[in-house]
Legacy VTK file of the C-alpha trace (Angstrom):
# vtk DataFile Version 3.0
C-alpha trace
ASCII
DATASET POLYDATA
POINTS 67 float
-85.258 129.099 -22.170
-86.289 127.090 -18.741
-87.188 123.869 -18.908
-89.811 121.544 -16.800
-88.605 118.109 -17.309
-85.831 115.821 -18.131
-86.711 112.699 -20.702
-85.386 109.962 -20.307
-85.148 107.130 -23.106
-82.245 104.890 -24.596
-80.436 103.973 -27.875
-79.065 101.212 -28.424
-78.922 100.277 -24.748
-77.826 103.513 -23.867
-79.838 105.903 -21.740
-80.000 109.342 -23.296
-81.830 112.646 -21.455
-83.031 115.896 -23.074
-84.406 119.075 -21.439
-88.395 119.583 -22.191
-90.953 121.717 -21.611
-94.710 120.225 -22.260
-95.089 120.990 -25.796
-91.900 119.105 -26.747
-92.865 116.169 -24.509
-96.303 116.011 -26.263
-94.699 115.787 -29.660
-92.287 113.148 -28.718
-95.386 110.874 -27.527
-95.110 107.529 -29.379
-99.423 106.886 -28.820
-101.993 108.531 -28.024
-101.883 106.941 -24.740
-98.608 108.123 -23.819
-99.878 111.990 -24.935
-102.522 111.470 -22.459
-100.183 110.707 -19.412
-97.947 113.414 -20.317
-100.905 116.034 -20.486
-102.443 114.336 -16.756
-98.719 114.816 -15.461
-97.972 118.356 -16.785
-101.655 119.563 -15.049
-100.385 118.108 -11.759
-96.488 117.726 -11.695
-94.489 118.790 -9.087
-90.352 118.980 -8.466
-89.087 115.897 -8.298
-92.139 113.667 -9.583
-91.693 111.087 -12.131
-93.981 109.023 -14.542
-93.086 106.342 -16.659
-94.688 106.296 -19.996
-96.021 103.221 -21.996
-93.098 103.169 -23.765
-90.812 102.525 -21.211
-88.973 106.340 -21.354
-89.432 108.471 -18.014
-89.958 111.833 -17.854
-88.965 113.813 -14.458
-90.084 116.916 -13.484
-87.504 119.644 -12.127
-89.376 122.547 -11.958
-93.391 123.470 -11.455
-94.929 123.990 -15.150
-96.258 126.612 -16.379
-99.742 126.897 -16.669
LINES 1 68
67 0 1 2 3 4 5 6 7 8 9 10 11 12 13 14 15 16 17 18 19 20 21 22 23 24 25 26 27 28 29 30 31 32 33 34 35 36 37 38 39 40 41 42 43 44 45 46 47 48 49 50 51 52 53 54 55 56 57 58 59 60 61 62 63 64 65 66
């Protein structure tokens, strides 16, 4: 499977990534505002954009997402 983005968080002071695609990133949304950035993003994202979500975690974009 390809993946869009990259997530970025930490543990324990310890920064952690996982590969994502949209759907994943919209269950791991902490608030509803944070689901609404990541939907805004995914519609407009390209390679190498970044957004950093209420939360604090980042999510990076390494590929164009599928529509």
């Amino acid at each position: 499977m390809m993946y869009d983005f990259v997530y970025c968080f930490t543990i324990n002071d310890k920064v952690n990534w996982s590969a994502e695609n949209t759907a994943d990133l919209l269950q791991r949304a902490a608030c509803d505002s944070d689901r609404q950035l990541i939907e805004e993003f995914a519609q407009q994202a390209e390679p190498g954009s970044f957004i950093t979500l209420d939360s604090g975690d980042l999510i990076f974009c390494t590929r164009t997402p599928k529509k």
